[in-house]
Each structure stands twice: as structure tokens, then as C-alpha cells.
C-alpha positions as CSV (number, residue, x, y, z in Angstrom):
1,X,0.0,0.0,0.0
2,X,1.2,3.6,-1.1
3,X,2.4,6.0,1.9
4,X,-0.6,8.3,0.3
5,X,-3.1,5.7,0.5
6,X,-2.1,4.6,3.6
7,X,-2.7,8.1,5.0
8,X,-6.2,8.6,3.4
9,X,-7.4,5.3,4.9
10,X,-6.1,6.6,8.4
11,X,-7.7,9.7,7.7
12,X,-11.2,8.0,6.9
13,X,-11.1,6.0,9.8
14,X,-10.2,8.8,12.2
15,X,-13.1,10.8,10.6
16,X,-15.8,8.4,10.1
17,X,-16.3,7.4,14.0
18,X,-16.9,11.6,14.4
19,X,-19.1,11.8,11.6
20,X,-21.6,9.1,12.9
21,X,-21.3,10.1,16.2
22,X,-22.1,14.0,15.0
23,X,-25.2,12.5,13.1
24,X,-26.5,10.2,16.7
25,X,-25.9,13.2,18.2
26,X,-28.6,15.0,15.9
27,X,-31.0,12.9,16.0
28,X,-33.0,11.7,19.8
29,X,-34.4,9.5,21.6
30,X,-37.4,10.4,23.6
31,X,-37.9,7.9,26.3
32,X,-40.3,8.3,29.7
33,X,-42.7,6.3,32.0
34,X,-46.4,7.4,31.4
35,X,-48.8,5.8,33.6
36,X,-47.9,2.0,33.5
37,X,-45.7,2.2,31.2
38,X,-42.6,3.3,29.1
39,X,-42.7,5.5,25.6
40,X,-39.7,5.1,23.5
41,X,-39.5,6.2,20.5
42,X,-36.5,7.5,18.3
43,X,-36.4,11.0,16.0
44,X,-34.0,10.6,13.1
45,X,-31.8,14.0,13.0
46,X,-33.6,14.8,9.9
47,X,-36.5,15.4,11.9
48,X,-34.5,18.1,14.3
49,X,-35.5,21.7,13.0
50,X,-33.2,24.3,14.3
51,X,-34.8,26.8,16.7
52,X,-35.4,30.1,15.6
53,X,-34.6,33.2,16.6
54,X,-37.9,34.8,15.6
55,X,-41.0,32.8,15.5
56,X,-43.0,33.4,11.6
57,X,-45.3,32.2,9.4
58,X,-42.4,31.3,7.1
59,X,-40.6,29.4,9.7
60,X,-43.8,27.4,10.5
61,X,-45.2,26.9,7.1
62,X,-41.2,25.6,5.5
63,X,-40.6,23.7,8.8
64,X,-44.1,21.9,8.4
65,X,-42.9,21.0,4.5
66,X,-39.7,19.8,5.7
67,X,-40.6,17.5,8.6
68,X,-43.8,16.0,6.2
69,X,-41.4,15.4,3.8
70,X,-39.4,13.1,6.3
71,X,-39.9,9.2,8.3
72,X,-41.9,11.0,10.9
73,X,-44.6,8.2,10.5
74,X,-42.9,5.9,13.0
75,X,-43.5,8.7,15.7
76,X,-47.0,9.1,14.8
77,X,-47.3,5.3,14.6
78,X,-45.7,5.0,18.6
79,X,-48.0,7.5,19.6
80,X,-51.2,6.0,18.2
81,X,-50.0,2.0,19.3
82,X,-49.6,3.8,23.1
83,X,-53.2,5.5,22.5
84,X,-54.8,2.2,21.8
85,X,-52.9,0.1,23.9
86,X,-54.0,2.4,27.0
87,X,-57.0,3.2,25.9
88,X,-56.2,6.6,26.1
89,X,-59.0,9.9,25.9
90,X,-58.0,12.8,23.5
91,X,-56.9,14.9,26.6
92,X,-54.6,11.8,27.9
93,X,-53.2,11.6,24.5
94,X,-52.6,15.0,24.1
95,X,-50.4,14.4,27.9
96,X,-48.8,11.8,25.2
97,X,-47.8,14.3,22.7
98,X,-47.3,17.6,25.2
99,X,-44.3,15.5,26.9
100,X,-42.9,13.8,23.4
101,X,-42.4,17.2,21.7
102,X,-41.1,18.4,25.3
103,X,-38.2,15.5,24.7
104,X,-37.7,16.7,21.0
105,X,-37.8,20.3,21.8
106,X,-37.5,21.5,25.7
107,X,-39.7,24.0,26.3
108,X,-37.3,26.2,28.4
109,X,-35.3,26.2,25.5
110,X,-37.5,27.4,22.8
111,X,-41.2,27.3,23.5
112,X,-42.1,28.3,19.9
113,X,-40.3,25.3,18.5
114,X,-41.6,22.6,21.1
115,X,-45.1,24.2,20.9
116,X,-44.5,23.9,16.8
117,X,-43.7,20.1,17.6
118,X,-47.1,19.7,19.6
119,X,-48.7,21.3,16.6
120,X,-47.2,18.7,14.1
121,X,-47.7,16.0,16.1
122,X,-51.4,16.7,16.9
123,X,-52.3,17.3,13.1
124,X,-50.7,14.4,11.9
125,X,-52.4,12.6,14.7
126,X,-55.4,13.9,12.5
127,X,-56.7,16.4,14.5
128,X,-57.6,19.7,13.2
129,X,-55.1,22.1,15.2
130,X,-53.8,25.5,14.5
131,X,-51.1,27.8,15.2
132,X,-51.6,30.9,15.0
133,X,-49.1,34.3,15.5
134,X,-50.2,37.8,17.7
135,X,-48.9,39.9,19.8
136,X,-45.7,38.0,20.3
137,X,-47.0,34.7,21.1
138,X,-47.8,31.6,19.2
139,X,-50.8,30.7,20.5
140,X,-52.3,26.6,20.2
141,X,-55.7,26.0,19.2
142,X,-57.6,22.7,18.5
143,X,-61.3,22.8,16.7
144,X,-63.9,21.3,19.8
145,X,-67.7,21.0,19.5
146,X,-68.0,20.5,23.1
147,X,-69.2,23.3,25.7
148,X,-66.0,24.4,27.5
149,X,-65.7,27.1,30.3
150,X,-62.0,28.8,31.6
151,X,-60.5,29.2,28.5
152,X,-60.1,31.6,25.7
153,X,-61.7,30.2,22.1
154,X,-61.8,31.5,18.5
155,X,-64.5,31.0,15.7
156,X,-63.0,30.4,12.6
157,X,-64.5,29.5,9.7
158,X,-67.8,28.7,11.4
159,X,-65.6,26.4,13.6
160,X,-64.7,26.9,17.6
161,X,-61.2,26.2,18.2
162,X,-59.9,26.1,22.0
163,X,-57.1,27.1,23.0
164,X,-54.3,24.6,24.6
165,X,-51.7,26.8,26.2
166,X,-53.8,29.7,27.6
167,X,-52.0,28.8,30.6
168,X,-48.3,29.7,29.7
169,X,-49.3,33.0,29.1
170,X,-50.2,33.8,32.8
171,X,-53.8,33.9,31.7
172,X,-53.1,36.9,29.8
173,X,-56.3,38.2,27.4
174,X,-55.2,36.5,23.9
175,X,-58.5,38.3,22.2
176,X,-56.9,41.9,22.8
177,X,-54.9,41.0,19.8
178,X,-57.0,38.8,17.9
179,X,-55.2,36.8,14.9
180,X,-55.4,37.3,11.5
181,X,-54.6,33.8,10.3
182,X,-55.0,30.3,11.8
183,X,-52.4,27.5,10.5
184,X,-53.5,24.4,9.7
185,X,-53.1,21.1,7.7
186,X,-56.5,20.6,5.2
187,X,-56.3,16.9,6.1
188,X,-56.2,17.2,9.9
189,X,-60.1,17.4,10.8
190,X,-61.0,15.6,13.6
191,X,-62.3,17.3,16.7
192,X,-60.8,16.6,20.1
193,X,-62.6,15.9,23.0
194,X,-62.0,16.9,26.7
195,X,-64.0,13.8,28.0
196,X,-62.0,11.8,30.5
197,X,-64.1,8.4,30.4
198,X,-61.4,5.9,31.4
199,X,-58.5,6.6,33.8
200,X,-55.6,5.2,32.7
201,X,-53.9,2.3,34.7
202,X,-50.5,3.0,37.2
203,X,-47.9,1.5,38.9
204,X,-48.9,-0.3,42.3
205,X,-46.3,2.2,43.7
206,X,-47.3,5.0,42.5
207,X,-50.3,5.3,45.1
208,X,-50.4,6.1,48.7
209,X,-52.4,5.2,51.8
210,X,-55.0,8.0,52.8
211,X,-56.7,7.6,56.0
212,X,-60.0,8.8,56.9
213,X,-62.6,8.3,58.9
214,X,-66.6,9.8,59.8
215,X,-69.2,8.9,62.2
216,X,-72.6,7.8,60.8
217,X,-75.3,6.5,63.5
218,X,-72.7,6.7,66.7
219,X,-70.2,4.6,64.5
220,X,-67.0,5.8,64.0
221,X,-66.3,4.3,60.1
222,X,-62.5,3.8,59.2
223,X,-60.7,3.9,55.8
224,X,-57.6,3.2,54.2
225,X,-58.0,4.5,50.8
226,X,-55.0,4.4,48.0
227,X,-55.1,7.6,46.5
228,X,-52.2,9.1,43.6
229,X,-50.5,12.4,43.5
230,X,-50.0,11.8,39.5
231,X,-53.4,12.0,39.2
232,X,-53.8,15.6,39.7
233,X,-50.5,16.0,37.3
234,X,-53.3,14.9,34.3
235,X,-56.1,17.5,35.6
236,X,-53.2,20.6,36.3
237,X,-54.9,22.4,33.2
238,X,-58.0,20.9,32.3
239,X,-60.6,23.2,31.3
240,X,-63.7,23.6,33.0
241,X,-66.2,21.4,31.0
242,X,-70.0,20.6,31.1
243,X,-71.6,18.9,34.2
244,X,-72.0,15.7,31.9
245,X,-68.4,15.5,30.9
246,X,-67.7,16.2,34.6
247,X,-69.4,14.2,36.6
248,X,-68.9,11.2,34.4
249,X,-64.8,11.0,35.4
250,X,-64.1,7.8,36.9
251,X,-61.8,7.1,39.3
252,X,-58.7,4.9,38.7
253,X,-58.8,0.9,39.3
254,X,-56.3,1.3,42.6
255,X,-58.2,3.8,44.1
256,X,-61.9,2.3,43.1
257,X,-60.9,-1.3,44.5
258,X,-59.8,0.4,48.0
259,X,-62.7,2.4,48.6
260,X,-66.0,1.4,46.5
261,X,-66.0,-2.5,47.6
262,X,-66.0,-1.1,51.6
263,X,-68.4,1.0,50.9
264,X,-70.6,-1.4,49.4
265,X,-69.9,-3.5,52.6
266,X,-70.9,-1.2,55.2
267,X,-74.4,0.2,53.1
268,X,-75.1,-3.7,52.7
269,X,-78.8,-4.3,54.3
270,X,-79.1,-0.3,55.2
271,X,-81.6,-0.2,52.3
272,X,-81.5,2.1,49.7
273,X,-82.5,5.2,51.2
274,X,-80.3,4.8,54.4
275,X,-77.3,3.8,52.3
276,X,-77.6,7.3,49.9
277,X,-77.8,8.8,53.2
278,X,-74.1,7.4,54.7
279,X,-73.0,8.7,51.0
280,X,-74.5,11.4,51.6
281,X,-72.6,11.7,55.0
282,X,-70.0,10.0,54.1
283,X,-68.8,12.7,50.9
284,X,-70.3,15.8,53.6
285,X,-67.8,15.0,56.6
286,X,-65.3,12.5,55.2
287,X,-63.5,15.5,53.8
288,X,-62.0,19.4,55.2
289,X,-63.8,22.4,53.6
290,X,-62.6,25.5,51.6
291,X,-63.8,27.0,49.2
292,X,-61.5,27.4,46.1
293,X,-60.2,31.0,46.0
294,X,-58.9,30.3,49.4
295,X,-57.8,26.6,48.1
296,X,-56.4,27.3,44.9
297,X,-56.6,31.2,44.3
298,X,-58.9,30.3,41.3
299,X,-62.6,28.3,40.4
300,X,-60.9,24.6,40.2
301,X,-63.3,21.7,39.7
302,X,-61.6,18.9,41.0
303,X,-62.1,14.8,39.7
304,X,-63.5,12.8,42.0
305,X,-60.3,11.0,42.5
306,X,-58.6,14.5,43.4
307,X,-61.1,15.0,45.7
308,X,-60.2,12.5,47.9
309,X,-56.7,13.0,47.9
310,X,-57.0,16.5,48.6
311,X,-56.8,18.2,52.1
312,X,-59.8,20.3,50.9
313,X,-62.6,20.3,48.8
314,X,-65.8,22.6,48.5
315,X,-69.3,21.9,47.1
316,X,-68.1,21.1,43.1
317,X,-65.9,18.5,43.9
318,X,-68.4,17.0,46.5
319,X,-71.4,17.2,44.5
320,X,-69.0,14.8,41.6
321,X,-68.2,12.9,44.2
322,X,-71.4,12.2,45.6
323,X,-72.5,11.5,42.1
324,X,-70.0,9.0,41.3
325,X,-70.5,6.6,44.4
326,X,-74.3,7.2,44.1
327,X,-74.1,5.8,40.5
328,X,-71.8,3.1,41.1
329,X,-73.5,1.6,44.5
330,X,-77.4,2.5,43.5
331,X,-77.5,3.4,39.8
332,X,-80.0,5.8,40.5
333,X,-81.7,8.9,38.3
334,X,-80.1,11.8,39.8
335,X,-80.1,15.9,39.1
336,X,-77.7,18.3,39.7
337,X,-79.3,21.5,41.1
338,X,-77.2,24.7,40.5
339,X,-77.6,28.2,42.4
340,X,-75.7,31.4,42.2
341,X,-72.9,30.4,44.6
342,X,-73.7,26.5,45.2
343,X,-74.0,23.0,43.3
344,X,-76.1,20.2,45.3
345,X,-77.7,16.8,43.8
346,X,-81.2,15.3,44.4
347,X,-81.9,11.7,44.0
348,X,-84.7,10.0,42.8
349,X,-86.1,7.4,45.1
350,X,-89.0,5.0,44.6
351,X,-91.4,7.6,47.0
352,X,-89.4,11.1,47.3
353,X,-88.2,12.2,51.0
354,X,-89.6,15.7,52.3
355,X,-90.5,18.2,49.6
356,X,-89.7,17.0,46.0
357,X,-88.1,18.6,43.6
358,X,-89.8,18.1,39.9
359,X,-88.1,17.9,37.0
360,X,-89.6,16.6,33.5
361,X,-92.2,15.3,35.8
362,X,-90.4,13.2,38.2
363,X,-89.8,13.9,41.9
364,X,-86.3,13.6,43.2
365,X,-85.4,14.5,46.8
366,X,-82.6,16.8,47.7
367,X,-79.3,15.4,49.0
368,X,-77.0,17.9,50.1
369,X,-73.4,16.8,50.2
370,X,-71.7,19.7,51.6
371,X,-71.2,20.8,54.9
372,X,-73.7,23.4,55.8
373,X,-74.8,25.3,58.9
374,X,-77.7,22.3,59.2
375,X,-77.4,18.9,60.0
376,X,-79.3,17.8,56.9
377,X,-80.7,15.4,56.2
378,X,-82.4,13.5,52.8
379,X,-85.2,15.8,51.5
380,X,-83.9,18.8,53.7
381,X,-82.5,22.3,51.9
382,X,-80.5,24.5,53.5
383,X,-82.1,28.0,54.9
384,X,-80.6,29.8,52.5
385,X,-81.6,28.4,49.7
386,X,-84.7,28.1,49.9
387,X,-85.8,31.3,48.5
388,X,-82.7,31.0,45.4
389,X,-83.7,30.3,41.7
390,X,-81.4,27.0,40.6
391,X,-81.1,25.7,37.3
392,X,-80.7,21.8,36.8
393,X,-77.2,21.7,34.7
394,X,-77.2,17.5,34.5
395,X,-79.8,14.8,34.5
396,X,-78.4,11.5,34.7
397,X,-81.6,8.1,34.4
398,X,-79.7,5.3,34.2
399,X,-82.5,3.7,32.4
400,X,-81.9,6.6,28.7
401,X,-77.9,5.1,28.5
């Protein structure tokens, strides 16, 4: 072998480890634990988009055409296998996606580009999303057909798009600027839905031991309830959405087996009315009381699951709550009665208790499951309520599913 040739193949092999360690080094691999589980998933380098120094329509539009031109379908396709295989909500999903772009792009680093990734992953999820630029911000919008409270919106083309990170702007007024263009992909239409009909499944571990007690009758009633911080990790910016939507948010399978079979156990042979009534009691003195400006500084409906992790709770999270065990122990038609400054459910019984409440011709009889200055009892209102108009915001009959 010639001295020259000798010396390029030295060169090529000094060279060649850099250059394929420079191009690893480009490209990433997301991995993290999400409920029971782990996400892996890699992002070839061509898939990296440089952060920019000014966020534009340009950069969006000619970072959307490179990327679409790329292999990003294996992402898409790890995201979607996780979705099915965990049976996961939009909202959960978009937990999914909100923490994958965070591994491609770190949000401290350059929110426009990791709120770009959570744009490209959500449309090419399908979902009809939009970006949008005003005022400085790049504000993240998703087309919903559901009634949603808390958060700013936009109409677009006949369409109401919500808006996903209201909350990194510190709540600031995002209509004082309104936009003049909403990005989107044409074939991205579905809507996404805040429902929240299945918790998803966690690690054993992940749960703690909550005691509690009450006393129903002169009997002191103990529990030992598993209850998960992480939980309120999934609810840290949900929206506030209709009672329905609400109401109807399960708890997880760890906390369900540790409190709803004991509960069962100590109604069993109460009969009906007697066992709402220890619910009743149960979700009224179980639980510390503070309203949630004092609680949380803000209106915060919490899950039912939250609720009983939480130190406090105030008549929302009761009433959901209340409704929840009610449903899963009886099954019974149920309303939820709402007044200026309170929430309370009434139950319908076989013969109502005290003064009915009629609604669509039925009589259901008022269950109050927060503490009030009254020791009430089924069928009795509190004093000050009794001369307040209420509107009934949720009508559940077991019997119209």
C-alpha cells in the first residue's frame, strides 16, 4: 500500500467514528414512563428543525414542509399504538404528545419550537389544530364541538377552536390581539374531545395510603384509601367542561378497588335510602372544607379521585363525588341543582323524601353533600336556599344510556 493511501485510509477511519457520532448526536431519543408504562420512541436527525430566533409564518409553514417530507410516521405510529394500547382519551393523548415534543424540543429552550412540535404531532395525529401568531406569542388552538368554560376560544370559519396553552401566558387576554390567520393542515379534521371516560392504569407504587374516617349512626367508620398524587398531574390544566363531561370521570382501578368495595360493605342491608344517606354523610364529613379562592386562588373543579386526595374540597368536587358513588353503589336517576354560589344533587327514590323537587315530571329528593350550617338530612334544603332560583345543569336516568 502507497504512503498516500495509507494516509487517506487513516484519515477516513479517524473521521468516520466523528461523523456518525455527529449524526446520533442530531438525531434523539425520547424515552419516559407514562402511567404504566414506558414511551420510547427515536427522531432521526432529519427530523430536528433548528430553533429560531424569531418565531414566523415562514418558519412554521417551511418547517411543516420539511418534517412531512421526512420518516416521521414511526413517531406518529408510537403515539397511536400507546393510545390504543392504553385506551387513552383525546386529553390523555394530548399528555402523550405535550411531553414527546417536550423530549424533542425542551420547552425552556424554545417554546415556539416545542409548541410547533405539539402542533405537528397533533395534526398528523389527524386532529384539526392551528397555530396561530399575535402579539408576540404563538398561540395553540384545537377545533372542539363541546361546551368548554375557563378558556379563551376562537370561531374560525364557522368552527370553535380552544385554546391549549392559555396557561403559559399567565392567563393573559389573547382576544386583545386577535389573529389574523389560523395555521392548519387541510387533512387534519378531527375534533378533540376533553371527556375523560377511562383513567388510565398505574404502577402499584405510585399510590399512597390516605386515612380517613366519619361517624354515621354513633359509629366511627375507618378507611384506608390508595389515592395518587400523579393523578392531579393529568387534571393541572384541564378546562372547565360541562356537568355531563364532569361528573362522568371515573376514578382509577387502585383507588376504586380500595374504597368502592368497603363502601358497598358497610351500606349492605341499610336499604336504599339509608345507604344514599351514609353517602350522603360519608362525601359531607369525610373530607375538610374550603372553598377554592382560598384553596387554589382560582374556580378549580376537581375529579373525584382528586377529591379525595385532597386536604380540601368545596361543594363542586363533593357534588361529583357524591354522584360518582351514588351511581356506582345504586344506579340511581339523579339531578344536579345549580344556584348562584352552590351545586347540590337530588336523588330519585322510589317515594321522594320531604319536599320533591320536579323535574320533567319526576320527583327527586334533595341530597346535600356539603357541609352546611344544618345537619341535613335527605329531602332537607338548607335555609338559605330556599328562597334562590337554581337551574338543573345535569340529568343522569340510568335507564336513557
Amino acid at each position: 500500500m502507497s504512503t498516500m493511501l495509507k494516509f487517506f485510509v487513516s484519515l477516513f477511519i479517524l473521521l468516520a467514528p466523528a461523523t456518525i457520532a455527529s449524526a446520533q448526536h442530531k438525531g434523539r431519543k425520547v424515552s419516559f414512563e407514562l402511567y404504566n408504562d414506558t414511551f420510547n420512541v427515536y427522531v432521526d436527525s432529519t427530523l430536528i428543525v433548528s430553533p429560531p430566533k424569531t418565531i414566523t409564518e415562514s418558519f412554521i409553514h417551511s418547517s411543516y414542509q420539511k418534517l412531512a417530507q421526512e420518516n416521521y410516521a414511526s413517531i406518529i405510529d408510537s403515539l397511536r399504538s400507546y393510545k390504543q394500547k392504553h385506551q387513552l382519551n383525546d386529553w390523555l393523548y394530548y399528555q402523550l404528545i405535550r411531553i414527546t415534543a417536550e423530549g424533542i424540543a425542551p420547552k425552556k429552550e424554545n417554546y415556539a419550537l416545542y409548541t410547533f412540535y405539539k402542533w405537528f404531532l397533533m395534526v398528523k395525529s389527524g386532529y384539526d389544530a392551528r397555530l396561530t401568531l399575535a402579539a408576540n406569542r404563538i398561540i395553540f388552538y384545537v377545533y372542539n364541538k363541546e361546551d368548554i368554560s375557563d378558556i379563551p376560544f376562537i370561531v374560525f370559519k364557522g368552527k370553535k377552536y380552544m385554546c391549549l396553552n392559555y396557561h403559559d401566558y399567565n392567563h393573559a387576554n389573547l382576544n386583545d390581539d386577535p389573529p389574523t390567520d389560523m395555521i392548519g393542515i387541510p387533512e387534519a379534521t378531527l375534533a378533540f374531545s376533553y371527556k375523560v371516560t377511562r383513567m388510565p392504569d398505574f404502577k402499584p407504587t405510585d399510590y399512597e395510603d390516605k386515612k380517613m374516617e366519619f361517624s354515621y349512626k354513633h359509629r366511627v367508620y375507618h378507611f384506608n384509601v390508595k389515592v395518587n398524587p400523579k393523578v392531579d398531574a393529568i387534571f393541572t390544566n384541564y378546562p372547565g367542561v360541562d356537568f355531563e363531561s364532569y361528573f362522568n370521570i371515573p376514578l382509577t382501578k387502585q383507588t376504586y378497588s380500595s374504597l368502592i368495595p368497603l363502601l358497598k360493605k358497610n351500606v349492605l342491608g341499610m336499604g336504599e335510602k339509608k345507604g344514599v344517606d351514609y353517602l350522603m354523610k360519608f362525601t359531607r364529613y369525610a373530607f375538610l372544607y374550603e372553598n377554592d379562592e382560598e384553596n387554589f386562588g382560582k374556580e378549580k373543579r376537581l375529579s373525584p379521585e382528586e377529591t379525595l386526595f385532597s386536604k380540601y374540597s368545596d361543594c363542586d368536587d363533593r357534588v361529583a363525588l357524591f354522584f360518582y358513588l351514588v351511581k356506582e353503589i345504586y344506579n340511581l336517576p339523579m339531578i344536579a341543582m345549580l344556584y348562584p354560589t352552590h351545586i347540590t344533587m337530588a336523588v330519585q327514590f322510589e317515594k321522594p323524601v320531604g319536599k320533591p323537587i320536579m323535574y320533567d315530571g319526576k320527583a327527586y329528593s334533595l341530597c346535600e353533600p356539603t357541609p352546611q350550617s344544618e345537619d341535613l338530612g335527605i329531602g332537607q334544603m338548607s335555609a338559605k336556599l330556599k328562597s334562590s332560583s337554581y337551574q338543573v345543569v345535569y340529568s343522569y336516568d340510568p335507564k336513557k344510556l
